[in-house]
C-alpha atoms as one frame of an Amber mdcrd trajectory, in Angstrom:
protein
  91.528  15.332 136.402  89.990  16.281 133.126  92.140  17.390 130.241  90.547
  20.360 127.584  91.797  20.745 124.439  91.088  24.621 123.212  91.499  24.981
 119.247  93.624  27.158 118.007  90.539  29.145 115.721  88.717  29.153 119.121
  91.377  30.876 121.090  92.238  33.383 118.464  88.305  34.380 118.348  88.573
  34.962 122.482  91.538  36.675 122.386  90.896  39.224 119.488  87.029  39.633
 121.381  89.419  40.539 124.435  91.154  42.857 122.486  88.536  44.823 120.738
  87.034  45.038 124.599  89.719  46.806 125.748  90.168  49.366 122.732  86.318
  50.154 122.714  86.400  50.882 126.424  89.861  53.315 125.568  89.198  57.399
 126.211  90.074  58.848 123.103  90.985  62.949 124.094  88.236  62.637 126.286
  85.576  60.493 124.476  85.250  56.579 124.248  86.447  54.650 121.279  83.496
  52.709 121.370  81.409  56.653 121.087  83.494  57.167 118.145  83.031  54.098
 116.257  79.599  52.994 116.942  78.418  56.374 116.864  76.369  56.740 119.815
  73.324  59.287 119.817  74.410  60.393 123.429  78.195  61.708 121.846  78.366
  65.340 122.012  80.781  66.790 119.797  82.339  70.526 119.146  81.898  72.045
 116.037  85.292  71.061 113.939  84.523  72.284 110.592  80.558  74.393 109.286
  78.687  73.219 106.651  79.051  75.953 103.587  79.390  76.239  99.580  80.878
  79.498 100.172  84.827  79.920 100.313  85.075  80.833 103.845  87.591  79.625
 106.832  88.600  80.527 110.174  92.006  81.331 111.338  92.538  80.622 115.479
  95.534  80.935 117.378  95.678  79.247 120.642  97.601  82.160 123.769  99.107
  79.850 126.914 102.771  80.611 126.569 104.450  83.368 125.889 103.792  86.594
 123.382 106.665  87.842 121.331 105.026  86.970 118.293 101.418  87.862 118.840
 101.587  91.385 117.549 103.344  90.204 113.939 100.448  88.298 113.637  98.143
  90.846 113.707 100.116  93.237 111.616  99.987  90.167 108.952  96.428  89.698
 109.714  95.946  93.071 109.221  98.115  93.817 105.752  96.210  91.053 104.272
  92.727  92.124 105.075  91.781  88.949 106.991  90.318  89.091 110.807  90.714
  86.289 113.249  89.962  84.393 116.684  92.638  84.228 119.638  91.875  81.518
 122.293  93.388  82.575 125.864  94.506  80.709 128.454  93.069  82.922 132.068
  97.208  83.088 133.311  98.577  84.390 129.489  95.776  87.276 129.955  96.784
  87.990 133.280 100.079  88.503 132.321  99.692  89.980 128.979  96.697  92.403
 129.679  98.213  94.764 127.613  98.430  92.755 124.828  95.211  91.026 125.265
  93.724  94.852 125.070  95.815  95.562 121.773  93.905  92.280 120.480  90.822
  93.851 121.439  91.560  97.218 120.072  92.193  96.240 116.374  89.262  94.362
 115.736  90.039  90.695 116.608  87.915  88.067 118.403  88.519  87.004 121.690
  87.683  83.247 123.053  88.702  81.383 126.041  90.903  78.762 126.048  90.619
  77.628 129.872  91.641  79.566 133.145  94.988  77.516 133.719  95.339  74.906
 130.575  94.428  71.393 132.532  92.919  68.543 130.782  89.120  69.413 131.638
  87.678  65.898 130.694  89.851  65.035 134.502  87.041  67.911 136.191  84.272
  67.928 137.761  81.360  69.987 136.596  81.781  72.614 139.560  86.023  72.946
 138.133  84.788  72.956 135.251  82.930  75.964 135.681  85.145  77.461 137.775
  88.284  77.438 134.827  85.581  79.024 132.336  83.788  81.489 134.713  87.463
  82.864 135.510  88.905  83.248 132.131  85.980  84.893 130.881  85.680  87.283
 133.796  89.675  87.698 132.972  88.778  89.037 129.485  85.779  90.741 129.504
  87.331  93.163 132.895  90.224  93.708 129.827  87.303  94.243 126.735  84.252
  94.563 128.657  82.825  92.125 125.428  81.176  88.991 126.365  83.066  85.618
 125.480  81.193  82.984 122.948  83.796  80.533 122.177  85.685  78.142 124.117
  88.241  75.505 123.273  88.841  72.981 125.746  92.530  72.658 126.175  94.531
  69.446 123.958  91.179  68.948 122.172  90.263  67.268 124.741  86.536  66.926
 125.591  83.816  64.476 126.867  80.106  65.276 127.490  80.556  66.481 130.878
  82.558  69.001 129.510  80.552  70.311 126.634  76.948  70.033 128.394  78.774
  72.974 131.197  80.002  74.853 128.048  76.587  75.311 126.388  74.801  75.863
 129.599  76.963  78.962 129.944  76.216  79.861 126.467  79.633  79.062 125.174
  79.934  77.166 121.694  82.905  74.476 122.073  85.222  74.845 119.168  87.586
  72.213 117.776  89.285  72.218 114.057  89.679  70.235 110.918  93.139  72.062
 109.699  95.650  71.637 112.476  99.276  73.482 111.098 101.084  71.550 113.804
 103.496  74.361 114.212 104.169  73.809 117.533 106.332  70.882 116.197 108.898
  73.314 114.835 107.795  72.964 111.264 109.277  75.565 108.637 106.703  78.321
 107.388 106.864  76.031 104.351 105.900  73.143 105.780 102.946  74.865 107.300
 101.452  76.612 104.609 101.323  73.093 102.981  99.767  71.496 105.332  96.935
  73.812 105.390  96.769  74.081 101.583  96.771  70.547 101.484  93.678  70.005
 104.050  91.700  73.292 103.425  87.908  73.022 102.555  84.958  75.535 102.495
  84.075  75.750 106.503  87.448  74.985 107.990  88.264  76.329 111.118  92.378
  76.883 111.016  94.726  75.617 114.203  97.399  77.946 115.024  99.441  78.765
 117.939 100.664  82.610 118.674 104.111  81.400 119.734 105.110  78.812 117.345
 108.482  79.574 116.002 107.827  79.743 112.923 103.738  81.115 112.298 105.340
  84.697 110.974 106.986  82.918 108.344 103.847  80.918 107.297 101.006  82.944
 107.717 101.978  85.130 104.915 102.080  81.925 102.801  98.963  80.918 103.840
  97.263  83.829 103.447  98.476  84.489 100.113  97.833  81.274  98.998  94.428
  80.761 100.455  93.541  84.215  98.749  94.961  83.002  95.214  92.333  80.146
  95.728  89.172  82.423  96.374  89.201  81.766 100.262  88.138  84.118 102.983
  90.029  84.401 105.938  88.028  85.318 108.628  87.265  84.886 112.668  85.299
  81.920 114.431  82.085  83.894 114.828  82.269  85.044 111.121  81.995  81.746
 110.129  80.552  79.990 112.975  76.701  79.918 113.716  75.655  79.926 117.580
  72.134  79.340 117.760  69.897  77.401 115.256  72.292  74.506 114.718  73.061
  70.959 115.068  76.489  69.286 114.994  76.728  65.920 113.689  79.142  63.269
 114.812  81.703  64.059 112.448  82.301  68.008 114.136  80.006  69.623 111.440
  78.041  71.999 112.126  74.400  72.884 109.593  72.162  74.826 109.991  68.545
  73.900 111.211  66.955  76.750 110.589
């Protein structure tokens, strides 16, 4: 029976080939690691951050659960002259129609967010359509205003998901500040982290329930205003037609 020695160098160089295999072929919220890092021209990608000079950003706050804070916010909003985008989820406007009206009412953009918050990279392209067609329908019965932005729910996305988007005239939205305050952080600890990472074109992550977003959006607005920001919505800042996104999440101008 024939014996074959394998050398070490020569094993190592199959195994870490193995390895890299199996990360490159790893969905990464929806798009492959190999996408990401070789940067493949068939990638689609939302818009994360816009291409500007000027001192403008984006505040968003995702709506799925719940709504005792989602009035404060707009009172804060308000007091500090700055307007804003709420993502909802189709079953947080359903039960909060009220509120969803009051959003309406004082001057504040409306996108969706999904119909019932699933992981729409799973979906096929008839769900797909389905979870959008019903949130919108949802929120423009409430505002009788048409819906431009989505934002697919966990970030997650894939091509499948974004080609549906734009062929319902939706732009996909992502962001490049994320406040994590769904992690409990202290209005402190919030307000940092978006001072830290702030940058002409940011779009802002927030979420209208986090426990502590009426401590911290003072902060940040304050803060952001002390440093020659504006604070405005995602269609303020946010260009939807004439554009190009490139595989970083930025979106220029091509006009």
């Amino acid at each position: 029976m024939p014996f074959y020695v394998i050398k070490s160098r020569t094993l190592k160089i199959c195994l870490a080939v193995i390895i890299v295999s199996i990360l490159l072929a790893v969905s990464i919220d929806g798009v492959s690691a190999a996408q990401v890092y070789f940067g493949y021209p068939n990638r689609k990608v939302p818009v994360y951050y816009v291409q500007t000079e000027e001192k403008r950003v984006a505040i968003s706050f995702d709506a799925a659960w719940g709504a005792d804070k989602t009035e404060g916010i707009m009172e804060i909003l308000k007091e500090h002259g700055c307007n804003g985008t709420f993502f909802l989820v189709g079953f947080w406007t359903d039960k909060y129609q009220d509120i969803v009206k009051k959003i309406d009412e004082n001057g504040f953009e409306i996108g969706t967010h999904s119909n019932t918050h699933p992981d729409m990279t799973k979906l096929s392209k008839e769900a797909i359509k389905g979870e959008l067609e019903t949130s919108i329908k949802l929120i423009t019965d409430i505002t009788g205003k048409s819906v431009k932005f989505f934002r697919p729910p966990y970030g997650a996305y894939n091509n499948n998901l974004l080609d549906v988007a734009e062929e319902m005239g939706l732009v996909s939205i992502q962001w490049d500040v994320d406040t994590l305050d769904w992690k409990g952080l202290s209005g402190n600890e919030i307000c940092t982290r978006v001072m830290d990472n702030i940058r002409p074109g940011s779009i802002i992550l927030c979420h209208n329930n986090s426990d502590h977003i009426l401590d911290a959006l003072p902060m940040m607005l304050e803060r952001l205003k002390q440093q020659g920001y504006t604070v405005g919505s995602i269609g303020e800042l946010v260009m939807t037609e004439n554009f190009e996104i490139d595989r970083n999440g930025m979106q220029k101008s091509v006009a």
